[in-house]
VEXDREN-2710 file (C-alpha; in Angstrom, 1 decimal):
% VEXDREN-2710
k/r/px/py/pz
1/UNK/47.2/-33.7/-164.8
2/UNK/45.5/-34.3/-168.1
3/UNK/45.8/-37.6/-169.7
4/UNK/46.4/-36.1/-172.9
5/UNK/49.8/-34.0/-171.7
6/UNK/53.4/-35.8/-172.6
7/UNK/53.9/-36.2/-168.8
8/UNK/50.6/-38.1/-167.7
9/UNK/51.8/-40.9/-170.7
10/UNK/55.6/-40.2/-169.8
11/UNK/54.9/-41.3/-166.0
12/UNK/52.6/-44.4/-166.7
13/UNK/55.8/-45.8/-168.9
14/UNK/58.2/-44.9/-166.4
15/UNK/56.4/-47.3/-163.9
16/UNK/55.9/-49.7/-166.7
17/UNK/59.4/-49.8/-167.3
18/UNK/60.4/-50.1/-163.7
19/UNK/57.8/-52.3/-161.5
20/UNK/58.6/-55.6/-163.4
21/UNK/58.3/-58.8/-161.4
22/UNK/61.8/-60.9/-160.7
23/UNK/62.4/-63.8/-159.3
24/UNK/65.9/-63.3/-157.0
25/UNK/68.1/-60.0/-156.3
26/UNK/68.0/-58.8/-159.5
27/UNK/72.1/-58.6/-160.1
28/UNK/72.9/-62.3/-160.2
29/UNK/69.4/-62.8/-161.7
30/UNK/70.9/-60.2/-164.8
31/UNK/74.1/-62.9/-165.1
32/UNK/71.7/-65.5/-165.3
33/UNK/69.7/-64.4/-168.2
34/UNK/72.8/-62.9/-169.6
35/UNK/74.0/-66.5/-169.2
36/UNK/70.6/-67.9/-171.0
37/UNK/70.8/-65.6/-173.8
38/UNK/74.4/-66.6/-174.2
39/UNK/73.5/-70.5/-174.6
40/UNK/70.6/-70.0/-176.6
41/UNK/73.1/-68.5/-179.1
42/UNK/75.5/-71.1/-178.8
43/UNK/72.9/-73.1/-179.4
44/UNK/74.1/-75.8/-176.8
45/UNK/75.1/-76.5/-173.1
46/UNK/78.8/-74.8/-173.1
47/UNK/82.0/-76.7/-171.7
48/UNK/84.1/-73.3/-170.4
49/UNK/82.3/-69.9/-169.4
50/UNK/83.9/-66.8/-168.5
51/UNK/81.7/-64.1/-166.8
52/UNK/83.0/-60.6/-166.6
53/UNK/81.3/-58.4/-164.4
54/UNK/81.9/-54.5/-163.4
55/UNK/83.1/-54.1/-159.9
56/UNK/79.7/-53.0/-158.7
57/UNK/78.2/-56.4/-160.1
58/UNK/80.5/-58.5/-158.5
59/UNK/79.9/-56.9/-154.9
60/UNK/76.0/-57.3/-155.6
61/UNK/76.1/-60.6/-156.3
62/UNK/79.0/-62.2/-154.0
63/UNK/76.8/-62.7/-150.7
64/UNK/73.6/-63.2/-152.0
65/UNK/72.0/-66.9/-152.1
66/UNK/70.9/-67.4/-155.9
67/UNK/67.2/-69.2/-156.2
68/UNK/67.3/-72.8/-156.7
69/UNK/70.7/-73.7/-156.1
70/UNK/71.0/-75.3/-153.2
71/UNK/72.0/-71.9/-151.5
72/UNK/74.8/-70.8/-153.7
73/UNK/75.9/-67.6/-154.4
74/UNK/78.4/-65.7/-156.7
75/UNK/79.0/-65.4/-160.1
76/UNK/79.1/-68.9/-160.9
77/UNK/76.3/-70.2/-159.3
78/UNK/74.1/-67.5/-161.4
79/UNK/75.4/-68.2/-164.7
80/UNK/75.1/-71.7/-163.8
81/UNK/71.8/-71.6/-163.3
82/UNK/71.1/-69.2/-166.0
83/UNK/72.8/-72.0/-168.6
84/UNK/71.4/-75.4/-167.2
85/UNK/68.1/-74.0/-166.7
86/UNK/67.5/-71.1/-167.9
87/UNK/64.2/-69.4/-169.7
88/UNK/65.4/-66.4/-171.5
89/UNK/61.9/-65.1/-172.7
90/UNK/61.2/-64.6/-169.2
91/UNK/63.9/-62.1/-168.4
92/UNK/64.2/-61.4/-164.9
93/UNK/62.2/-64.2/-163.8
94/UNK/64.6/-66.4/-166.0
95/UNK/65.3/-69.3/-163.2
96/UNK/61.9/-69.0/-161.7
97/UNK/60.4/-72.4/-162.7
98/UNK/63.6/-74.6/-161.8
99/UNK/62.4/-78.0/-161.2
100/UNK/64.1/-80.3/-158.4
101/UNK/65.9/-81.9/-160.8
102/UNK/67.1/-78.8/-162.5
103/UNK/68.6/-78.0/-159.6
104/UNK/70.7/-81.2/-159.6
105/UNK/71.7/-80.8/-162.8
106/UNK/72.9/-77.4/-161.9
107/UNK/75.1/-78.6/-159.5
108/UNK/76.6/-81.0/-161.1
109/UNK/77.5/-78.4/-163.8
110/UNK/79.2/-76.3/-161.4
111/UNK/80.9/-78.8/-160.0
112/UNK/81.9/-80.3/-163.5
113/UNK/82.5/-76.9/-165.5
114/UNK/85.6/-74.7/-166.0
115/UNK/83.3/-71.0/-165.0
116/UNK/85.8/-68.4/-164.8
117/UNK/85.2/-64.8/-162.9
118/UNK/87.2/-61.8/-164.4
119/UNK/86.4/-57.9/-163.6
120/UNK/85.8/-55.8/-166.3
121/UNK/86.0/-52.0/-166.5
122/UNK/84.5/-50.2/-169.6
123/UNK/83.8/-47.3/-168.0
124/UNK/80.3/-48.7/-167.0
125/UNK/78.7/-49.1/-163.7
126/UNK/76.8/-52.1/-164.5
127/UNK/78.1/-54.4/-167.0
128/UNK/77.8/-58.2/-167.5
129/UNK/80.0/-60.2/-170.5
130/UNK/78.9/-64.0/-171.0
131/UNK/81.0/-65.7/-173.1
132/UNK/80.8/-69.6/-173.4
133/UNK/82.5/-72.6/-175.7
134/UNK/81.6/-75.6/-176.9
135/UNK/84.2/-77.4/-179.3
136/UNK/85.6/-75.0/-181.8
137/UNK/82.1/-72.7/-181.4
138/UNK/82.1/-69.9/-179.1
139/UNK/79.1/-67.0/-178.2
140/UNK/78.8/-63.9/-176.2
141/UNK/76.2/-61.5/-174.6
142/UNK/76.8/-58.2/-172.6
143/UNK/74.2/-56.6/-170.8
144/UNK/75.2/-52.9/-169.9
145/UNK/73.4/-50.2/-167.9
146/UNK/70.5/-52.2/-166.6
147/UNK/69.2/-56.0/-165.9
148/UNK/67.8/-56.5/-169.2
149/UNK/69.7/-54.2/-171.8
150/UNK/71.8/-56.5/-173.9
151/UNK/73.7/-54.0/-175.8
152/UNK/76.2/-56.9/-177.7
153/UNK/75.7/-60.5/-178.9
154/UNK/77.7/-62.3/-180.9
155/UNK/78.3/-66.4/-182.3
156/UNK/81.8/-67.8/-183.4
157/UNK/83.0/-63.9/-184.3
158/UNK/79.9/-62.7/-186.3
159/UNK/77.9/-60.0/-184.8
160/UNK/74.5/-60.1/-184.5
161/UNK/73.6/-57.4/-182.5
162/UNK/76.3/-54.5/-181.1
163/UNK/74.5/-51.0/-179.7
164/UNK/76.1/-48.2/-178.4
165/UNK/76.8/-47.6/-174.4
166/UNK/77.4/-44.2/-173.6
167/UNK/78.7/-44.7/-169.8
168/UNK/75.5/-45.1/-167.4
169/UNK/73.1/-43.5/-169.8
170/UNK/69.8/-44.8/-169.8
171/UNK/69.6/-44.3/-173.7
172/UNK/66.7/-46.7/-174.1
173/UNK/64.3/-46.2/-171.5
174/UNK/61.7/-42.7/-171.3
175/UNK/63.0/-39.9/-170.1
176/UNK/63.7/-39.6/-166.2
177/UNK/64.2/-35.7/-166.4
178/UNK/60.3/-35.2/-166.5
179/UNK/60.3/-36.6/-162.8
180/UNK/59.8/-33.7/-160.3
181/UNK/58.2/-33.8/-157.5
182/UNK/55.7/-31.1/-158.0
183/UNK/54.5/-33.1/-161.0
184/UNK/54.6/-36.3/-159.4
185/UNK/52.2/-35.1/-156.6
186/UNK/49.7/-33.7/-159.2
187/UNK/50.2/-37.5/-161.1
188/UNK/49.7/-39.4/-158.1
189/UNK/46.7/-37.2/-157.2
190/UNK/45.0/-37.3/-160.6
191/UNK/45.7/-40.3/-162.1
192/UNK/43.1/-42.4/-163.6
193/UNK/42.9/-45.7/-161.3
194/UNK/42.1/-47.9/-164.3
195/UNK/45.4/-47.1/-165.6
196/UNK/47.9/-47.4/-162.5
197/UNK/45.8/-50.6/-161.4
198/UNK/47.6/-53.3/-163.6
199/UNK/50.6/-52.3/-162.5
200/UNK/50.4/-52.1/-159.0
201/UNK/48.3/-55.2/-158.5
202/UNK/50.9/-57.4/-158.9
203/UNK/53.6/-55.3/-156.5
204/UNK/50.8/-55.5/-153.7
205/UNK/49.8/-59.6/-154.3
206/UNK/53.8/-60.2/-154.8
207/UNK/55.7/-58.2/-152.3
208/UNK/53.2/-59.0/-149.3
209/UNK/53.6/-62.3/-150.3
210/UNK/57.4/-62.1/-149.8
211/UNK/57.1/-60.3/-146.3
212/UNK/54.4/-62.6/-144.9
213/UNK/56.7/-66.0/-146.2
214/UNK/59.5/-63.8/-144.4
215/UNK/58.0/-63.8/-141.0
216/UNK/56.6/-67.4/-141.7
217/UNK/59.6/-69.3/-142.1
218/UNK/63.7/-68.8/-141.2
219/UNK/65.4/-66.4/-143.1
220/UNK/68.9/-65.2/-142.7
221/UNK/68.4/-63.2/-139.8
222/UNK/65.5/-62.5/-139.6
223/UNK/65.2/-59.3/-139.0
224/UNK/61.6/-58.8/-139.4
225/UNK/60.7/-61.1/-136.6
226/UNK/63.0/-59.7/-134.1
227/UNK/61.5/-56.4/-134.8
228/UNK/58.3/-57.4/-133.3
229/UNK/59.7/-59.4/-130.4
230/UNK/61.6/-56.3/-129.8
231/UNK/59.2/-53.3/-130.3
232/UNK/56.0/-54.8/-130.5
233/UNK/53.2/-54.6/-133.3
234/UNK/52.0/-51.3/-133.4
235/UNK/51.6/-50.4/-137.2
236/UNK/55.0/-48.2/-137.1
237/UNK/56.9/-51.3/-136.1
238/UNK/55.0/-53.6/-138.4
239/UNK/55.7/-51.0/-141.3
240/UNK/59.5/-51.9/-140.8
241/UNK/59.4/-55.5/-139.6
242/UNK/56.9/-56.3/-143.0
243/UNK/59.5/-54.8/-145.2
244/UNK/62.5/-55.8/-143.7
245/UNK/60.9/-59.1/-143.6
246/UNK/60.4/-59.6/-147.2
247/UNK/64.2/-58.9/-147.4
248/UNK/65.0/-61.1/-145.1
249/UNK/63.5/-63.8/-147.7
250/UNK/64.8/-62.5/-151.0
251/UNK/68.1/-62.2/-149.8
252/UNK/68.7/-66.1/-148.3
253/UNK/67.0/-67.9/-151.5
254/UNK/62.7/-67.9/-150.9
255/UNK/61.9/-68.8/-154.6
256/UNK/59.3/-66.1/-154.8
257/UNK/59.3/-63.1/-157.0
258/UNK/58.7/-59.6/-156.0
259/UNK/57.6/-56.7/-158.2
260/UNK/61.2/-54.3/-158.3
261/UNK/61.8/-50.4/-158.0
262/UNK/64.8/-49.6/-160.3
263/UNK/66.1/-52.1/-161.0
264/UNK/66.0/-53.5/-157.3
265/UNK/63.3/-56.1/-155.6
266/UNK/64.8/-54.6/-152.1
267/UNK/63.7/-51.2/-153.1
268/UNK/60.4/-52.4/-154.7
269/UNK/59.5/-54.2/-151.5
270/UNK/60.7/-51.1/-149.3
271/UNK/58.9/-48.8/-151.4
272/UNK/55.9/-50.4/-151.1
273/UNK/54.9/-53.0/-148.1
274/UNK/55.2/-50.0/-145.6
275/UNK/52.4/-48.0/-147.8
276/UNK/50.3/-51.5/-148.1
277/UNK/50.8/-51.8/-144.0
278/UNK/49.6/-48.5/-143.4
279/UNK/46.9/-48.6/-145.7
280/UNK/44.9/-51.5/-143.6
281/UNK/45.6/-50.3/-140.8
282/UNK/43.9/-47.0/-142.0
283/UNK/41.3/-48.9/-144.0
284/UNK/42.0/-46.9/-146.3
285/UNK/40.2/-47.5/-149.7
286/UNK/41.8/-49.2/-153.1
287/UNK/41.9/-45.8/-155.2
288/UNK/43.4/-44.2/-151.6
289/UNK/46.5/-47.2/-151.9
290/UNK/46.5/-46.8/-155.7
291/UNK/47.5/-43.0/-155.1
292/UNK/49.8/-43.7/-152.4
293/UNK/51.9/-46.2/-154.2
294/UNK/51.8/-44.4/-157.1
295/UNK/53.7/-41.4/-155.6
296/UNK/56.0/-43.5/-153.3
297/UNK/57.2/-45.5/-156.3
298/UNK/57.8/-42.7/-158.7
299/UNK/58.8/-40.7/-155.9
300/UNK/61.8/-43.4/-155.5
301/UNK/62.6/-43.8/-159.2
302/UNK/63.5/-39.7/-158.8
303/UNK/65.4/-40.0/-156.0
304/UNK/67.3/-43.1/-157.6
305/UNK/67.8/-41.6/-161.0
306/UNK/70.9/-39.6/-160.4
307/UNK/72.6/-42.0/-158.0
308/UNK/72.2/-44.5/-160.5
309/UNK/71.2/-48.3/-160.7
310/UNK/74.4/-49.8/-159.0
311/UNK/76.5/-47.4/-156.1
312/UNK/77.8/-47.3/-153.3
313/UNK/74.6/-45.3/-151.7
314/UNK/72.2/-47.5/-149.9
315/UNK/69.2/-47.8/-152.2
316/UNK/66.9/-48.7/-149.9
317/UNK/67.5/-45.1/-148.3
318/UNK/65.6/-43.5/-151.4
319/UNK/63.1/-46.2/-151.2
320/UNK/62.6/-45.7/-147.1
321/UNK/61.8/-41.7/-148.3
322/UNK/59.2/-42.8/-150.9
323/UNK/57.4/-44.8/-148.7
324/UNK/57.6/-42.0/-146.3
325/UNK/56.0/-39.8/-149.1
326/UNK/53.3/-42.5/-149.5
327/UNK/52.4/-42.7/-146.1
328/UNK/52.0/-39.0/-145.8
329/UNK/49.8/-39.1/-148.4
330/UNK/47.4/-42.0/-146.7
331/UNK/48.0/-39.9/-143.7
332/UNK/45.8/-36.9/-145.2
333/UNK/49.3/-35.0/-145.4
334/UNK/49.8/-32.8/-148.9
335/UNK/52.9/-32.0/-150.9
336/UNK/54.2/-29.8/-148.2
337/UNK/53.6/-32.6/-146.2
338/UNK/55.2/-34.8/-148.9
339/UNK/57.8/-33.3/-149.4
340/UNK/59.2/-32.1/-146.1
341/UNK/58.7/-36.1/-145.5
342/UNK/61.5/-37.2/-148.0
343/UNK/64.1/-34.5/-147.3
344/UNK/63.8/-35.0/-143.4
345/UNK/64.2/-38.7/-144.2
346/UNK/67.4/-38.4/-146.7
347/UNK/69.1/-35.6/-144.3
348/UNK/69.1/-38.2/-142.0
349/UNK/70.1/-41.6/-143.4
350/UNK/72.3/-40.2/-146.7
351/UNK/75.6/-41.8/-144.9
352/UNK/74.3/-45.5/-145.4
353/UNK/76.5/-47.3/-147.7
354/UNK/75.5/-50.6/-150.2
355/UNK/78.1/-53.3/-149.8
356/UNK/76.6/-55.5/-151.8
357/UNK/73.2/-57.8/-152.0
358/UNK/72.9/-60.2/-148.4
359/UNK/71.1/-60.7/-144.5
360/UNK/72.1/-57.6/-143.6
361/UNK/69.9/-55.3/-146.3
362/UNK/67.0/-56.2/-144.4
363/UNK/68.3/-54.4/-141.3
364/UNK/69.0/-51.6/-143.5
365/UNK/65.5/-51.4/-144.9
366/UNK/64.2/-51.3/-141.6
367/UNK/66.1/-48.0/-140.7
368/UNK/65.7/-46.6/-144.1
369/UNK/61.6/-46.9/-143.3
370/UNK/61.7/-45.5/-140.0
371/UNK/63.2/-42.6/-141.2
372/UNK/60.9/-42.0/-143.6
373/UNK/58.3/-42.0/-140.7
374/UNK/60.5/-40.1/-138.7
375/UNK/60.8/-37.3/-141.6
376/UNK/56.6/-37.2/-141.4
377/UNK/56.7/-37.4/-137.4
378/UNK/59.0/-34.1/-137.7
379/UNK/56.6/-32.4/-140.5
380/UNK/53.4/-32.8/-138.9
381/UNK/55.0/-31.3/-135.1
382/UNK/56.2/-28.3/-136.7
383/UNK/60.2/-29.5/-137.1
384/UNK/62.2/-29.7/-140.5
385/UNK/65.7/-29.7/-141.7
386/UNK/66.6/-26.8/-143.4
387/UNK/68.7/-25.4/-146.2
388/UNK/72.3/-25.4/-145.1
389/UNK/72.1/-28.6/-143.1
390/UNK/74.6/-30.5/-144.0
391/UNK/73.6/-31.6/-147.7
392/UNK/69.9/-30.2/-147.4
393/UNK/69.3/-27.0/-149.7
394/UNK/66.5/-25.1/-150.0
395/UNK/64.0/-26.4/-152.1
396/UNK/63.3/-30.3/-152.4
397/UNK/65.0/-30.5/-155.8
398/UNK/68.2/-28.5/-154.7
399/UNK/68.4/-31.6/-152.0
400/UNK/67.9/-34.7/-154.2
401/UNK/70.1/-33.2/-156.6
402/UNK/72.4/-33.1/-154.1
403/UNK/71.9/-36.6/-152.7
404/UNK/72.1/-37.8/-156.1
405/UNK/76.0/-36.2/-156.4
406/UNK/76.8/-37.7/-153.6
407/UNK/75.7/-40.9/-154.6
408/UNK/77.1/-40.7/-157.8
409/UNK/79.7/-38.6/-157.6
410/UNK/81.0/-38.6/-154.2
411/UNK/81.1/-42.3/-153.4
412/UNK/82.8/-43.5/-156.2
413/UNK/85.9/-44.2/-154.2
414/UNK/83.6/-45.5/-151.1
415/UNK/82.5/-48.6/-154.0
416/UNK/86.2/-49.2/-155.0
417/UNK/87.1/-49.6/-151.2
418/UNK/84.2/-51.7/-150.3
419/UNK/85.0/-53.7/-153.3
420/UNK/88.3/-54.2/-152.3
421/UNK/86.9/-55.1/-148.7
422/UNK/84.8/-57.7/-150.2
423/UNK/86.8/-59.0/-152.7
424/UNK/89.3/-59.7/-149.8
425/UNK/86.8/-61.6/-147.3
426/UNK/86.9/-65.3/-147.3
END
């Protein structure tokens, strides 16, 4: 692919736009900076917030420990944190530098504060309404569609910024519909190093970080270690127990960032750590692991971008296939190869549901990667899933537009029941 074609710039955006580093699982890390933004307008520490959050936002963010809070989670703790200690310039990494006695102070807020959950339903999947008080002054942020879009801001009634949401659609970001795989495979294998390097140095250096600190220390539970007492450290296993590890951090409060896959650090971590495993133990060179990551992680975003940011589809089951696709690729596999990888992988793990941000996401990863290998495994002995099976069509396209109705479409009253589930738990 030439550099000079609208695709070659199209697909260096699109990674841009999606491998940003965050500091936290990235849906109560969205409240928090909503709640920054929000504070910044009001131009002072509020005395009542009200957070309303889509249904899919408040599953996300009801299990999950938020970063420097003592090991809270919910709603409250992530607006919290967003308003005692918040940095809104730095987005998704908002409550990354939280000192020790920012953390205090956020406590004591919570504990002090009237913080108010309501659920909200504008016909939006992911949609986040700050609104805070102080004396007869009052401010409000939404963020709609994804973690950083604030769409509506306003200070005691006056608007100062209101855009149009059109449902889930991703109005402001470049154009997904260029993905394809065929084009992706001539991307991945073409691509200039010098211009894919800045922005996969940082997912390498930050999400094997995140997996090693996960099988250091004592992580909910800890998934990635038992996978190597269990099944040894053979690269296959350490593949899954690396990734699963890195979960197994993020999810239960480690207060490092990771570099995220739409919109998600659990898919950016999935996406990626198998490739990097597989790569040393290949010794395979930089521009080889360049190429790789490049096609696992656009490979993802294409698979993700008809499910959708938030749903009730696992998204670490897209990730676990583009990983897959990566490994092929370091394997000396080509887009046959490739692509017989990621629709063995989806045939067999499409049923995995996401109920919500917590411990158990690791475990999830973990499958999700060995399918991905298993998909390969089945390519490279002569064995495939074909059109007809189940939700596999013929042709590679045919199947993720299927997957993606499924996600989509289909399990639209799967979220509302898990909701309800959740919302029920004590």
């Amino acid at each position: 692919m030439e550099k000079t074609e609208l695709r070659y710039q199209a697909y260096l955006q699109i990674l841009k736009e999606e491998l940003i580093p965050a500091m936290g699982c990235t849906e109560p890390i969205a409240v928090a900076y909503a709640a920054a933004v929000a504070r910044k307008t009001l131009g002072a520490v509020p005395e009542r917030v009200c957070v309303g959050a889509s249904g899919s936002m408040i599953k996300n963010v009801k299990s999950v420990i938020v970063p420097n809070t003592d090991n809270r989670k919910g709603l409250e703790a992530a607006a919290a944190a967003g308003i005692v200690a918040g940095r809104p310039e730095q987005k998704l990494e908002v409550i990354a530098d939280v000192t020790p006695e920012e953390t205090k102070a956020i406590l004591a807020y919570l504990d002090q504060t009237e913080i108010t959950v309501e659920h909200v339903d504008n016909g939006v999947t992911f949609d986040i309404i700050v609104t805070v008080w102080k004396g007869g002054h009052s401010a409000q942020v939404r963020i709609a569609v994804f973690h950083t879009n604030i769409v509506h801001m306003e200070k005691d009634g006056e608007v100062l910024l209101d855009l149009p949401v059109h449902g889930d659609e991703e109005e402001n970001l470049t154009d997904r519909s260029l993905l394809d795989m065929e084009h992706i495979w001539d991307f991945a294998s073409t691509v200039d190093i010098e211009d894919v390097k800045p922005i996969l140095d940082p997912q390498i250096k930050y999400n094997m970080a995140i997996a090693e600190e996960g099988l250091r220390g004592d992580y909910g539970a800890n998934i990635g270690s038992v996978l190597l007492d269990m099944e040894g450290d053979n690269v296959r296993v350490r593949a899954k127990a690396y990734a699963a590890a890195g979960s197994d951090a993020r999810m239960n409060g480690c207060e490092q960032p990771v570099v995220i896959n739409s919109g998600s650090g659990n898919q950016g971590i999935t996406t990626s750590v198998p490739v990097i495993v597989y790569a040393r133990e290949l010794k395979a060179g930089d521009e080889q692991l360049y190429r790789a990551l490049t096609l696992s992680n656009l490979t993802t975003i294409h698979e993700k971008t008809p499910i959708g940011r938030l749903s009730a589809y696992c998204g670490a089951i897209s990730a676990g296939a583009g990983a897959g696709a990566g490994i092929a690729y370091l394997c000396g596999g080509g887009y046959e190869a490739v692509i017989h990888t990621v629709v063995n992988a989806l045939a067999v793990v499409s049923g995995v549901i996401c109920d919500g941000a917590k411990a158990s996401c690791a475990a999830k990863i973990a499958t999700a990667v060995e399918a991905g290998l298993l998909g390969y495994n089945m390519y490279i002995r002569g064995q495939q899933f074909r059109g007809g099976d189940g939700i596999v069509a013929k042709g590679v396209e045919n199947s993720l537009r299927n997957v993606g109705r499924l996600g989509k479409q289909g399990m639209k009253e799967t979220n509302r029941e898990i909701i309800d589930i959740m919302v029920g738990c004590k």
